[in-house]
N, C-alpha and C positions, 0 to 999 in steps of 0.2 A: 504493500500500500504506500512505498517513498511515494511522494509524490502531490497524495491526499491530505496529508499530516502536515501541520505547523513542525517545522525545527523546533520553538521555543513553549509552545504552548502545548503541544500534543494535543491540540483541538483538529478537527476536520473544517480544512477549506468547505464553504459552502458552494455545491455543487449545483448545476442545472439539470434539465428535463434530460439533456443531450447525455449528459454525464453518468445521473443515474441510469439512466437505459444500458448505456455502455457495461457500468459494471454490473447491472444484473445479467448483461450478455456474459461477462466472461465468469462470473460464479458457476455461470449456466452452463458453458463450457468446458468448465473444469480450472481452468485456467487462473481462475482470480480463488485461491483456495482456502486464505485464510484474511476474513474481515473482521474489522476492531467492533466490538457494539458501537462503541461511539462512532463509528462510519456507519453504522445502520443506524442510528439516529436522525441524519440524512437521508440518507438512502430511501427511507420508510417514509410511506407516504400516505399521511395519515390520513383517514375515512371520521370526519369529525361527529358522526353522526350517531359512530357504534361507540354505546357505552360497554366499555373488556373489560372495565371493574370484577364482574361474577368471574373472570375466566384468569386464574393464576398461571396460565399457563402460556399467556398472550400478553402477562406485562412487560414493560422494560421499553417494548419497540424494535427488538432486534430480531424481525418478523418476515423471513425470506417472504411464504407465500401471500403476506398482505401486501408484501410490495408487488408482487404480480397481480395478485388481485386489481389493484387501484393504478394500475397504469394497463395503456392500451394498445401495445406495440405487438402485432401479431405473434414476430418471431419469437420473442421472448416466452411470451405463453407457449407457444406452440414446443420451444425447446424446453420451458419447464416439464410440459406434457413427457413429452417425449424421455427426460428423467427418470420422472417419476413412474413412468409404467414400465422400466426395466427392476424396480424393486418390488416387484410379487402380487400378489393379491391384493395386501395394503398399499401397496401403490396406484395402484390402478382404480380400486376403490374413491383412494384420495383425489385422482384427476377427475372422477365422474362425482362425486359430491361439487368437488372445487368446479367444474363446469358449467353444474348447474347453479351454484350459488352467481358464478358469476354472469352467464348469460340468462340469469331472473334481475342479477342489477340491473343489468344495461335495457333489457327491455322496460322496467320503471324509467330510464332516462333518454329512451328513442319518444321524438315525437312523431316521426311517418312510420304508419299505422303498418306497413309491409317491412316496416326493420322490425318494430317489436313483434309482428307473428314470428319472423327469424328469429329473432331471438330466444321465443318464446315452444320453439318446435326443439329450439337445441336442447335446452333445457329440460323438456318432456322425453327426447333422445335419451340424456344424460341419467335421467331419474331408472329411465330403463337398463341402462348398465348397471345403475346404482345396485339394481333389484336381484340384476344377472350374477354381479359378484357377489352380493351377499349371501345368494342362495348358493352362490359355490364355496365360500368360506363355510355356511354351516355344514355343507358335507364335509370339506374338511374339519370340522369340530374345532374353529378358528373363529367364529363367526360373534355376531354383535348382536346385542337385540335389537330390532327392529319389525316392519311393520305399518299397515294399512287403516286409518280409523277416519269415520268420518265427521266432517265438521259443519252443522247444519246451520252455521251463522256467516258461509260463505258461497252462498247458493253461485252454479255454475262452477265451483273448483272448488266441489266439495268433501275433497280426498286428500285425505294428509297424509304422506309419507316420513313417517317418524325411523329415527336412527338414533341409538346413545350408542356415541363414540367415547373413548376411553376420556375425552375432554370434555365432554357434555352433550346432553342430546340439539339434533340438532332436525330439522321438518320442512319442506316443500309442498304447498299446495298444486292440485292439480285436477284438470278436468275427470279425467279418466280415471279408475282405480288399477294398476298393474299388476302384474306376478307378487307373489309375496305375501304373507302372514298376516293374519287380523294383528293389529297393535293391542297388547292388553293395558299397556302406561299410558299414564295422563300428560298431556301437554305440560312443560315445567312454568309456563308463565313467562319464560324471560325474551325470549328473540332475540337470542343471541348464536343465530346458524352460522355465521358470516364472520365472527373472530374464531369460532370453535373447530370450524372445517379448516381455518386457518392452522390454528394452531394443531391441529391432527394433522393436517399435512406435513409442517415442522416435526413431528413427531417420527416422521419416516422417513423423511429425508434428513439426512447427515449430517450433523452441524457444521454451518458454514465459518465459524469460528472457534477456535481451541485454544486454551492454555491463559485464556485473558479475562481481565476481570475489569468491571465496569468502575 
């Protein structure tokens, strides 16, 4: 990281749009292997909207997939993708939660009405691999609870797809009911999908820094 770093201060130059992209390319790469938190203090691109209070596992900031999350550079996701589905069932699991959290953001934020069905088809896509891996984790006896229940105070997408992942549960509305198990849990009340998938992703991918303390 010479470069990033004050000689005097050991603070982090503050970086642009340009910059951060660059270095989630080469983390993503391989290439940039060991980042300071305090370089992901920058880097992180913070979603001012989600309160990660409930979620220990998303504090600090030094938050690879929310910086993917929150920026919109195809390659970048696309190579995160492509990462994370070479580490096994929980990998791939992680890209189709993470897919559809994210392509339900962006349709919240398309206003032509043929981006957000786009959007909103990947999403229902994604829900369906969610369903595919799960059900193959629980043959493997690796699996999560999860599951199907319905929510009659959202008429037209009134299908919730519940999952507790080891970070917290996390749910997707959806027209359709898919593959997959009645849900016997209750909603937790918090809405918090969108730090927790994050932070499960974190959980399976590598840490992208060692040996250093904030």
């Amino acid at each position: 990281m010479h470069g990033m770093w004050s000689q005097t201060t050991q603070e982090p130059r503050k970086m642009d749009e340009n910059q951060r992209l660059g270095l989630l390319r080469s983390v993503l790469r391989g290439t940039q292997a060991a980042v300071s938190p305090r370089t992901w203090n920058h880097l992180h691109i913070h979603n001012a909207s989600a309160d990660r209070s409930d979620c220990a596992e998303t504090k600090g900031g030094e938050v690879l997939a929310e910086s993917v999350m929150n920026q919109n550079d195809g390659d970048v996701t696309k190579s995160y993708y492509a990462t994370m589905n070479t580490k096994g069932l929980p990998g791939q699991l992680a890209v189709a939660l993470f897919r559809a959290q994210k392509r339900s953001m962006a349709a919240k934020r398309y206003r032509a009405r043929k981006f957000t069905r786009g959007a909103y088809d990947v999403k229902n896509w994604s829900l369906g691999e969610v369903c595919r891996i799960l059900s193959a984790m629980t043959a493997f006896k690796s699996g999560l609870p999860w599951g199907w229940k319905r929510d009659p105070n959202t008429p037209g997408y009134q299908w919730v797809l519940y999952v507790e992942l080891p970070t917290g549960q996390c749910s997707f509305h959806s027209r359709d009911r898919l593959s997959g198990p009645d849900f016997t849990g209750k909603w937790d009340g918090k809405g918090m999908s969108a730090p927790r998938i994050c932070a499960f992703c974190d959980s399976v991918w590598e840490p992208v820094y060692k040996g250093e303390s904030k």
